[in-house]
Wavefront OBJ file of the C-alpha trace (Angstrom):
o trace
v 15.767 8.893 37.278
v 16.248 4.854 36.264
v 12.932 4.832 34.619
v 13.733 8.048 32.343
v 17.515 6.445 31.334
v 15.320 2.887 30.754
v 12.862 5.317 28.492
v 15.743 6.778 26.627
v 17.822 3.659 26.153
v 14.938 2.207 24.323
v 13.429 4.856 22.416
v 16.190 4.156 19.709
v 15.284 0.672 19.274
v 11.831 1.138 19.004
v 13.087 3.397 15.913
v 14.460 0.412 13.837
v 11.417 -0.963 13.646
v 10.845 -2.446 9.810
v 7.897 -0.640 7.613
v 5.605 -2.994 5.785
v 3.150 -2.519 2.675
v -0.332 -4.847 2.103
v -2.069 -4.739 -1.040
v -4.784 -6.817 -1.985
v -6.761 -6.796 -4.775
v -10.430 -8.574 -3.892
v -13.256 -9.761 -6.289
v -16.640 -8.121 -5.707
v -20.068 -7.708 -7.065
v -19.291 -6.555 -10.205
v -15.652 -5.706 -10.231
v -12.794 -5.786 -7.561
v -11.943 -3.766 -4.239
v -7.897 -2.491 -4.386
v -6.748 -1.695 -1.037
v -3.318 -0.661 0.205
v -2.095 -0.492 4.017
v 0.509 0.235 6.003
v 2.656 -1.113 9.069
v 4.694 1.062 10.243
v 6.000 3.088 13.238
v 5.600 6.476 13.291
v 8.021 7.057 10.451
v 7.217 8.855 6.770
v 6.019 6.647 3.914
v 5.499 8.021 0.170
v 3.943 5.626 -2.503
v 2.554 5.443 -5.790
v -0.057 3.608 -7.020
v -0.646 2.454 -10.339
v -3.791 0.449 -11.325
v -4.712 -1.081 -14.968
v -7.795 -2.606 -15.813
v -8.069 -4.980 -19.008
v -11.470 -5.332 -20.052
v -13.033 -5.595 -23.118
v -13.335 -1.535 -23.850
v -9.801 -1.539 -23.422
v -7.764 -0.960 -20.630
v -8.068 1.987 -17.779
v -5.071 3.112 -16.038
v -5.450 5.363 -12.674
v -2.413 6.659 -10.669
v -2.568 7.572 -7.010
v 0.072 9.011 -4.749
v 0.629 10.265 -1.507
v 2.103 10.426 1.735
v 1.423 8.617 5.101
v 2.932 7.988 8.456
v 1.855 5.022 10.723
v -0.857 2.625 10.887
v -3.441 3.007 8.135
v -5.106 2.551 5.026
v -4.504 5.233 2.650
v -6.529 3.620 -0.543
v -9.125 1.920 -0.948
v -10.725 1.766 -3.836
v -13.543 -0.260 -5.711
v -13.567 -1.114 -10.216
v -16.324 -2.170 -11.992
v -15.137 -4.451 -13.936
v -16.960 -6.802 -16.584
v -16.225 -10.633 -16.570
v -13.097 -11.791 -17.599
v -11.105 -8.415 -16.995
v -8.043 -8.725 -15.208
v -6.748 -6.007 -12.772
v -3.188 -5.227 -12.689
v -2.247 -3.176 -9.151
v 2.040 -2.161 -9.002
v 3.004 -0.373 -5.271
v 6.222 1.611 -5.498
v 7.134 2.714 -2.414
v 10.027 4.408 0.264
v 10.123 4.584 3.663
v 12.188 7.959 4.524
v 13.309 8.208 1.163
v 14.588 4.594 0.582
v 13.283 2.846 -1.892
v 11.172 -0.285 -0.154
v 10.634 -3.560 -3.150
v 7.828 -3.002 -5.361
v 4.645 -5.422 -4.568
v 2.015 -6.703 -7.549
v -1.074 -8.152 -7.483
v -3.251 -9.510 -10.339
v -6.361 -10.101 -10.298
v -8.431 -12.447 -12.958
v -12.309 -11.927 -12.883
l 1 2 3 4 5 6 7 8 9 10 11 12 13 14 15 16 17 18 19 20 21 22 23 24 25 26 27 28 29 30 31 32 33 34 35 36 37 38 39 40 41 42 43 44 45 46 47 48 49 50 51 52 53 54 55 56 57 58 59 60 61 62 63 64 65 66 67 68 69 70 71 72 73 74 75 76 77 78 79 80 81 82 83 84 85 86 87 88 89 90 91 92 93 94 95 96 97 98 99 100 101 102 103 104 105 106 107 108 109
């Protein structure tokens, strides 16, 4: 009986837990690597993910969204990207429906 009251007194604490967001944008061969994870406990998580690319044909915009709920990488994704382009990557994201602040990453080749 003490061990299940110990189990329930802490399961709300381990509830409050913060969510966090990584997103890197990495040079490689011939363009960049864009990859977005998540810290989080078991808790829902809904972003959007908007990537520009400046190069010299002009610039390339790609949008990705989705849900996820834990530990994990949901994107990762690679450009090919000429010399001199620069990579733009904006995270908007909410963790149960509150709005988390936005992270950007540049990215100068």
């Amino acid at each position: 009986m003490r061990a299940a009251w110990l189990l329930a007194a802490l399961l709300p604490l381990a509830g409050g837990a913060a969510a966090s967001a990584r997103l890197e944008v990495q040079p490689q061969p011939a363009g960049a690597q864009v990859q977005l994870c998540f810290t989080s406990e078991d808790t829902s998580l809904s972003y959007e993910l908007i990537i520009e690319l400046h190069g010299p044909g002009g610039v390339a915009r790609t949008r990705q969204a989705g849900e996820a709920r834990g530990d994990g990488c949901p994107v990762t994704t690679r450009l090919g990207a000429a010399p001199g382009s620069l990579i733009e990557a904006r995270l908007s994201w909410q963790r149960q429906g509150q709005p988390q602040p936005a992270i950007e990453r540049r990215l100068q080749l």
